[in-house]
ZAMARGU-4260 file (C-alpha; in steps of 0.2 Angstrom, whole numbers, plus 5000, padded with zeros to 4 digits):
<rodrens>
0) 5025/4882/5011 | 5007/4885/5008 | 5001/4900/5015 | 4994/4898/5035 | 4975/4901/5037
5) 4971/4910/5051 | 4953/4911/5059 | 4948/4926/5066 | 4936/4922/5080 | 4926/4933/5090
10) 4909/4939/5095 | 4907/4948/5079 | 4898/4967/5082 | 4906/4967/5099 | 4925/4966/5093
15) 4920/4971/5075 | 4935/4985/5076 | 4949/4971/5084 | 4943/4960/5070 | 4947/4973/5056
20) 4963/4977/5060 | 4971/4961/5063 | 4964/4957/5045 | 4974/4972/5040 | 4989/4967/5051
25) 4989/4952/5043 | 4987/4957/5025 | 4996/4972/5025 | 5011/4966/5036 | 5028/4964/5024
30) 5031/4948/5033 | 5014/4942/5037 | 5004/4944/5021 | 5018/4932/5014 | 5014/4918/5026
35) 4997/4923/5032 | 4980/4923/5028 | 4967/4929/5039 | 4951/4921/5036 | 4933/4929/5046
40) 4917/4922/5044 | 4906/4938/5040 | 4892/4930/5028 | 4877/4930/5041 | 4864/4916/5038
45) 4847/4915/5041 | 4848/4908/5060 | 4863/4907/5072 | 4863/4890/5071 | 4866/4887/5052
50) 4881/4901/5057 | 4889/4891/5070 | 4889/4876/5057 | 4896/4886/5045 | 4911/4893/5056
55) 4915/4878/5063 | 4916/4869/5045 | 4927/4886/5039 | 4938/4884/5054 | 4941/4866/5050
60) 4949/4871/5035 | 4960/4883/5047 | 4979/4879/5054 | 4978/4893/5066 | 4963/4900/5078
65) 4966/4916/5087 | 4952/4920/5098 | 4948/4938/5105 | 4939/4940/5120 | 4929/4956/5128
70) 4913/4954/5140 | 4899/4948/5128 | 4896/4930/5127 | 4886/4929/5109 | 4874/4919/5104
75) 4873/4904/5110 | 4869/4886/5104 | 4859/4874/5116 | 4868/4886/5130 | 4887/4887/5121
80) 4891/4903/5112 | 4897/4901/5093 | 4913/4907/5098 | 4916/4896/5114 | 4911/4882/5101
85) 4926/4887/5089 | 4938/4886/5103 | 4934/4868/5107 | 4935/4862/5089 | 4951/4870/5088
90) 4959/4864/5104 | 4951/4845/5099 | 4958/4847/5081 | 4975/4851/5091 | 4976/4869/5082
95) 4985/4880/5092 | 4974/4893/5098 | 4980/4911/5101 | 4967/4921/5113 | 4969/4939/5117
100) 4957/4946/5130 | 4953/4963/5130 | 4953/4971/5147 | 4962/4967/5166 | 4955/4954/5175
105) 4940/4965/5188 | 4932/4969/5172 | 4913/4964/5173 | 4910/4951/5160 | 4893/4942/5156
110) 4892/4927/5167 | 4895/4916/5150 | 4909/4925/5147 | 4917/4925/5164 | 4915/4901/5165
115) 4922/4904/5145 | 4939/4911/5152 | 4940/4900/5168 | 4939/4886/5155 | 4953/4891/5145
120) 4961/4894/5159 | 4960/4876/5167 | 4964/4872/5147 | 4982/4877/5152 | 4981/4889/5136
125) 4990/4904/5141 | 4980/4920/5135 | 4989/4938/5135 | 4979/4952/5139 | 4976/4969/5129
130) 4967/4987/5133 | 4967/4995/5115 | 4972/4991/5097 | 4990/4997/5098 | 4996/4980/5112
135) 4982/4971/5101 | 4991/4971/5083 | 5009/4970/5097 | 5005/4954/5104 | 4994/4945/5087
140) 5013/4948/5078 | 5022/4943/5091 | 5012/4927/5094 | 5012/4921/5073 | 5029/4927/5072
145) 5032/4914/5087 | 5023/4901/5079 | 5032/4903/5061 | 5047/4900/5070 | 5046/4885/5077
150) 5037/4877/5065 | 5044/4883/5049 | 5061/4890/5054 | 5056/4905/5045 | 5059/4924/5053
155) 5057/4940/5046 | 5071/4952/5042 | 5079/4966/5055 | 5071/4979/5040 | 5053/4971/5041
160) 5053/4970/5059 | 5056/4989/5062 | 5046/4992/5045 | 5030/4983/5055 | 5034/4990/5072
165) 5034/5009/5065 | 5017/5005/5055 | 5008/4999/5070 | 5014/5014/5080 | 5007/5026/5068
170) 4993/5018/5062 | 4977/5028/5061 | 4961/5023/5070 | 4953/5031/5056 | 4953/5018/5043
175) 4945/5004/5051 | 4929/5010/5058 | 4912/5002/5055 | 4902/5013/5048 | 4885/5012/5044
180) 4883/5028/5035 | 4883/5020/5017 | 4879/5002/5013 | 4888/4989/5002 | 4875/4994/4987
185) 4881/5014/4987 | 4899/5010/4982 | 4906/5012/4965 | 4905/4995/4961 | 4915/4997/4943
190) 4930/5005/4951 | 4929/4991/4967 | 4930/4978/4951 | 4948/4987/4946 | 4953/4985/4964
195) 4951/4968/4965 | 4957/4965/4946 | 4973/4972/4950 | 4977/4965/4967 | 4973/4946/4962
200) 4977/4949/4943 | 4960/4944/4935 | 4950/4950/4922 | 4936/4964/4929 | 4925/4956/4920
205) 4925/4939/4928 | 4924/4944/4944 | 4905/4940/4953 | 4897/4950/4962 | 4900/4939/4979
210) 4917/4934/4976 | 4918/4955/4974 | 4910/4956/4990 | 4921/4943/4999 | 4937/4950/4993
215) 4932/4967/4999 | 4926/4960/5016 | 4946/4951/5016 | 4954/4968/5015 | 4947/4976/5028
220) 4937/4988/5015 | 4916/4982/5019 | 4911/4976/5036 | 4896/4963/5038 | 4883/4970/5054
225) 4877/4954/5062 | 4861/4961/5067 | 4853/4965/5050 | 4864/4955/5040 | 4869/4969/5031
230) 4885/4974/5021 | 4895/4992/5025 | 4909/5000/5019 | 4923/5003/5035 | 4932/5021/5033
235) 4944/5016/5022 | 4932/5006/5008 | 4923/5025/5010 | 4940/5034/5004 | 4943/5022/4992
240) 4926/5016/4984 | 4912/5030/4987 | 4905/5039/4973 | 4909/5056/4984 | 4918/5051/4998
245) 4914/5067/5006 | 4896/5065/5010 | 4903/5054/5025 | 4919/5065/5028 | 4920/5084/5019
250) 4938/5083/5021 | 4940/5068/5010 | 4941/5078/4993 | 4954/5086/4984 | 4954/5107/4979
255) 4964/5110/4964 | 4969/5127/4958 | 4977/5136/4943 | 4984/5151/4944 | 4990/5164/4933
260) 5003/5173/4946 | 5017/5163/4955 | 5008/5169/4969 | 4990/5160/4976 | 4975/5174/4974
265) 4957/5175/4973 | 4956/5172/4954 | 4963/5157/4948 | 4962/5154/4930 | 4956/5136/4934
270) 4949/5127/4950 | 4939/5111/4955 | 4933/5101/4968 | 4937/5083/4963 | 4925/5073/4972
275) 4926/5055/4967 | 4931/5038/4975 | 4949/5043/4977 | 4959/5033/4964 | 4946/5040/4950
280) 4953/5059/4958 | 4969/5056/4958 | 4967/5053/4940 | 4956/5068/4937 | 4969/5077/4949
285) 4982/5075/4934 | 4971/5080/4920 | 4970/5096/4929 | 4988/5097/4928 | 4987/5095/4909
290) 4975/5106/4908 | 4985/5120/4915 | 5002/5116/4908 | 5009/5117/4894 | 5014/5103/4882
295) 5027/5109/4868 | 5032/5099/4853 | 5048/5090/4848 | 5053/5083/4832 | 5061/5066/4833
300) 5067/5057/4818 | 5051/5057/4808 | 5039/5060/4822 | 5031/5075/4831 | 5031/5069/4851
305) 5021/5082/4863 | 5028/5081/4877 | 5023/5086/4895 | 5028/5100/4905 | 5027/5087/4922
310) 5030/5069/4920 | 5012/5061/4924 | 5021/5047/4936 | 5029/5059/4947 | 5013/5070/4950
315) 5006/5050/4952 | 5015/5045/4965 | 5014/5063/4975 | 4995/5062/4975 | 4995/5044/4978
320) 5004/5046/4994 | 4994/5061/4998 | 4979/5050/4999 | 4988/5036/5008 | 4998/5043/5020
325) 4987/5061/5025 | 4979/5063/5042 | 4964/5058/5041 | 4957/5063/5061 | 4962/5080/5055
330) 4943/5083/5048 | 4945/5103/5044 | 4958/5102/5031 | 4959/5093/5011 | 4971/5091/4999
335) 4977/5104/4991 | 4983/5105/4973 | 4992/5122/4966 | 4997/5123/4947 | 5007/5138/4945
340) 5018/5146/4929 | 5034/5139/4937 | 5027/5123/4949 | 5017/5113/4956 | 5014/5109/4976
345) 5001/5096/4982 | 4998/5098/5000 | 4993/5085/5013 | 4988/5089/5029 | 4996/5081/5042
350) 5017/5079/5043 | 5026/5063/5042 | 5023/5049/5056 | 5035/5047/5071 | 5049/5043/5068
355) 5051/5048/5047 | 5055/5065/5049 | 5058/5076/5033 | 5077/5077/5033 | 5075/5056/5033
360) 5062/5058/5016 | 5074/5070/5009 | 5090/5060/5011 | 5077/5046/5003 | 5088/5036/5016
365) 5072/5030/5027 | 5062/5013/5031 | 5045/5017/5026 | 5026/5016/5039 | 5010/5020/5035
370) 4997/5031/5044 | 4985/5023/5034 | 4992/5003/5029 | 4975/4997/5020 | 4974/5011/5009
375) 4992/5011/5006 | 4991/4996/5000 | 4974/4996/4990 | 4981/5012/4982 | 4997/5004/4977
380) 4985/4989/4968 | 4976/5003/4958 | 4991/5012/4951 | 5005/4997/4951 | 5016/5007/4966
385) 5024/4995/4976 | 5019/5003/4995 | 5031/4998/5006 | 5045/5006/4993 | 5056/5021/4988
390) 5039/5033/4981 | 5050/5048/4984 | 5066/5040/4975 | 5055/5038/4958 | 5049/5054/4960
395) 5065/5060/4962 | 5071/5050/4943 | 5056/5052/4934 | 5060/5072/4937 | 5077/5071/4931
400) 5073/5061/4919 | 5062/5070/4914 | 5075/5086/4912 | 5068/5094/4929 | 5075/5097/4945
405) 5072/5085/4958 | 5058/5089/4968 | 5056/5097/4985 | 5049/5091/5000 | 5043/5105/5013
410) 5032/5109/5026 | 5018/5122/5030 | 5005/5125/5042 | 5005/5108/5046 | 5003/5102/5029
415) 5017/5092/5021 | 5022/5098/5002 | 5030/5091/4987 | 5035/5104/4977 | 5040/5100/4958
420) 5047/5116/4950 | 5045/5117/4931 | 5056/5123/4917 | 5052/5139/4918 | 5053/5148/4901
425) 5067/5134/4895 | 5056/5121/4887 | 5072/5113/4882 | 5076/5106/4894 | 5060/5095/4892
430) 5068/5077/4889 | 5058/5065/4876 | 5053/5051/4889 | 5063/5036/4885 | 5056/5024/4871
435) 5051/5038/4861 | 5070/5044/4857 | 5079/5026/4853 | 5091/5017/4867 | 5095/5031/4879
440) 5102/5028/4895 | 5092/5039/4907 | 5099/5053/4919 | 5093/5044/4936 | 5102/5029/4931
445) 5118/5038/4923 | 5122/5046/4940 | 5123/5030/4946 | 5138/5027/4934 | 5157/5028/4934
450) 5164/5038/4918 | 5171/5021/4915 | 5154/5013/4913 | 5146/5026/4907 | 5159/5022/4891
455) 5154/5006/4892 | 5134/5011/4889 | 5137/5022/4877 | 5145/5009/4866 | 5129/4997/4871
460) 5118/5009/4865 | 5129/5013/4848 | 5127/4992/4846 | 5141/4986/4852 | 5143/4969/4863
465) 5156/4971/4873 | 5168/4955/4880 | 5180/4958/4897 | 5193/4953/4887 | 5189/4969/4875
470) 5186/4978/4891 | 5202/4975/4898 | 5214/4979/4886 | 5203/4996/4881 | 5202/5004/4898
475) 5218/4995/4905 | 5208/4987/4920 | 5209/4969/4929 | 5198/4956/4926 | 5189/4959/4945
480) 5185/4977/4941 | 5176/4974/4924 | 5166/4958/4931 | 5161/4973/4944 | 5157/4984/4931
485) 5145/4973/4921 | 5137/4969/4937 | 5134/4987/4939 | 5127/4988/4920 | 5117/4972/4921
490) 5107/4979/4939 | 5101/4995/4931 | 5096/4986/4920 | 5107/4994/4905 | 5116/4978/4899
495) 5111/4956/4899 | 5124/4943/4900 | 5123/4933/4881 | 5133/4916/4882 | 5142/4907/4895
500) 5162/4905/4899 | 5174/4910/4885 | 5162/4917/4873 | 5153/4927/4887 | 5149/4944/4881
505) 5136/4957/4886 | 5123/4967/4875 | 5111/4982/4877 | 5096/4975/4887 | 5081/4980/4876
510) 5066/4988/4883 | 5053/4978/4892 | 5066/4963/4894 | 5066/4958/4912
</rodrens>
């Protein structure tokens, strides 16, 4: 099925906040964004009525109109409000309307306002009523997940049920708010470009300047004011998309520090202040790394390969989910990055939302939620990490692939640390990252392994193809158990099934095969 399109409807700077974040329900929501797609009419035209023409030709295009209520009336049209004009077309196009109304029913409402909700009323529509964001983004999920169910028969899993309700719980007020403190034209337009490059797949290039603009105002990341007509960045399109960040929020920065001692001090032999839209600092933040660490070099065949002391895509991830997932109301504290002879620890203010708790992170047993779901997920576009995924199980196999020890998670002063500790003075334990050293099997996916298979692989990678029948009599085994064993070596991805019935054999899968 195609995806539903769902019209956000509203009196615009009135519920400006409520609008934001069932976008960013909608789009960021495991099970939603599959479905989904939220559609808001933020493009003001030159006079309300050209706008009210213009929202009811989008809506017409619409399956789904979910109408959000307050005390406002909004302009109206020969005495009907834009709003209260969407809601009839929807209910005579027979759309199902969804309406939420903010507030108990003695709330004083403009008069408009008040003959707009007896109408639905004696609509027979039922409405469910809301007092903040939290039973907002509750009842909008409950209501499309209703809707997808009887229509389509589809239902999300039992994991992406809790995985959403854990999210709404601890999101962050902090990301959505309608700013006006910069406009559209004070972004970094060049890294917004990569953003949506990534995200939809496109050449950077070939992306407009409106179509730029509209994908933006889709994620939640720019906010149209009504009033002027103008375009501003919400918090999060701030973090991300700034040139400095912290000329709206001083805490929005990251202080890196080199030190010679395994101790912090006074002196450190290198420090910064990276302020930059965050995705361009978490990339400066790893060139500090390489700065201060040391990269020795290994002969391998022919070839002199320097390698690095930390692998990049572990510190990556670390500082990626620093920026996503730190505590953002906390507005006296930044990130922290500390290089010192024998670690490094990046520091996030703010410890793990309710109910991941550190022991859950550690076990790397745990069902991921966002503080922050829009920059999660914006983040996750700019450096290719899957969001909603095991961040602190790739750390933990890049480092050991890497020849490290796996890193530490802690807390402090109510900051929460990664700690990777370094080789120390053994550079030789330094691995050569895979594809520069031949057809090795790496350490994360070899303690996966019985010895068994691990026989198995190691004649892969000498060039062998291996057949069960070969298998079976070699390690005296039953047909079931080397079926299970190829299975094992064909989902880490270290063997591929060549052929089919008797002349079924398996080969070392070659990199970059999928």
């Amino acid at each position: 099925m195609s995806k539903l399109r769902i019209f956000i409807s509203s009196v615009q700077k009135e519920l400006e906040n409520e609008r934001l974040a069932v976008l960013s329900l909608i789009s960021t929501d495991a099970f939603l964004q599959v479905h989904c797609e939220p559609v808001l009419y933020e493009f003001e035209p030159a006079s309300p009525k050209d706008a009210a023409q213009e929202c009811l030709a989008l809506l017409s295009r619409c399956e789904i109109c979910l109408t959000i209520i307050w005390k406002e009336y909004g302009h109206a049209i020969d005495g009907i409000s834009i709003t209260r004009q969407e809601y009839r077309l929807a209910r005579d196009k027979g759309l199902p309307v969804l309406a939420f109304i903010k507030g108990d029913a003695a709330l004083q409402r403009e008069a408009g306002t008040a003959d707009f909700l007896k109408e639905i009323g004696k609509g027979g529509l039922k409405y469910k009523r809301f007092g903040n964001l939290l039973e907002l983004l509750r009842e909008v999920r409950a209501a499309l997940l209703k809707i997808l169910k009887e229509r389509f028969a589809i239902e999300p899993t039992s994991d992406e049920n809790e995985i959403a309700q854990q999210t709404i719980t601890a999101t962050s007020n902090f990301e959505l708010q309608a700013l006006k403190r910069l406009r559209w034209e004070d972004l970094d337009h060049e890294t917004a470009r990569r953003l949506v490059a990534s995200a939809e797949q496109k050449e950077a290039r070939g992306i407009s300047a409106d179509d730029l603009l509209h994908d933006l105002l889709a994620r939640g990341l720019v906010w149209n004011d009504p009033e002027t007509g103008g375009h501003y960045p919400t918090a999060a399109g701030i973090v991300l998309l700034a040139r400095d960040p912290s000329v709206v929020f001083p805490h929005c920065r990251i202080l890196a520090d080199a030190y010679r001692g395994i101790e912090p001090d006074g002196d450190p032999s290198d420090h910064t202040d990276l302020r930059a839209p965050m995705p361009v600092a978490i990339e400066q933040a790893i060139a500090f790394v390489e700065r201060n660490t040391r990269h020795p070099i290994r002969i391998v065949g022919l070839d002199r390969v320097r390698l690095d002391e930390y692998p990049a895509e572990a510190l990556r991830e670390a500082l990626v989910n620093a920026v996503a997932h730190r505590d953002y109301e906390d507005g006296s504290r930044k990130i922290m990055l500390e290089v010192f002879p024998d670690r490094v620890v990046i520091s996030s203010p703010g410890l793990p939302p309710p109910p991941i708790t550190l022991q859950k992170l550690r076990s790397r047993k745990y069902r991921p939620c966002s503080r922050n779901p829009i920059l999660a997920q914006c983040l996750s576009f700019f450096h290719r990490i899957e969001e909603r995924g095991s961040g602190f199980r790739r750390m933990h196999d890049q480092m050991v692939d890497h020849g490290l020890d796996q890193p530490r998670l802690a807390t402090d002063t109510g900051y929460f640390q990664i700690i990777f500790a370094g080789p120390g003075n053994d550079l030789k334990r330094l691995r050569v990252p895979a594809g520069r050293a031949g057809k090795t099997v790496p350490p994360s996916v070899e303690q996966q392994l019985t010895e068994r298979q691990k026989e198995m692989a190691a004649l892969l990678v000498a060039g062998e193809e291996l057949t069960s029948r070969q298998c079976e009599a070699k390690f005296g085994i039953t047909r079931p158990i080397t079926s299970k064993d190829f299975a094992a070596l064909v989902r880490l991805g270290l063997a591929e099934k060549v052929g089919s019935g008797r002349s079924t054999r398996y080969r070392l899968k070659s990199p970059g095969e999928s």
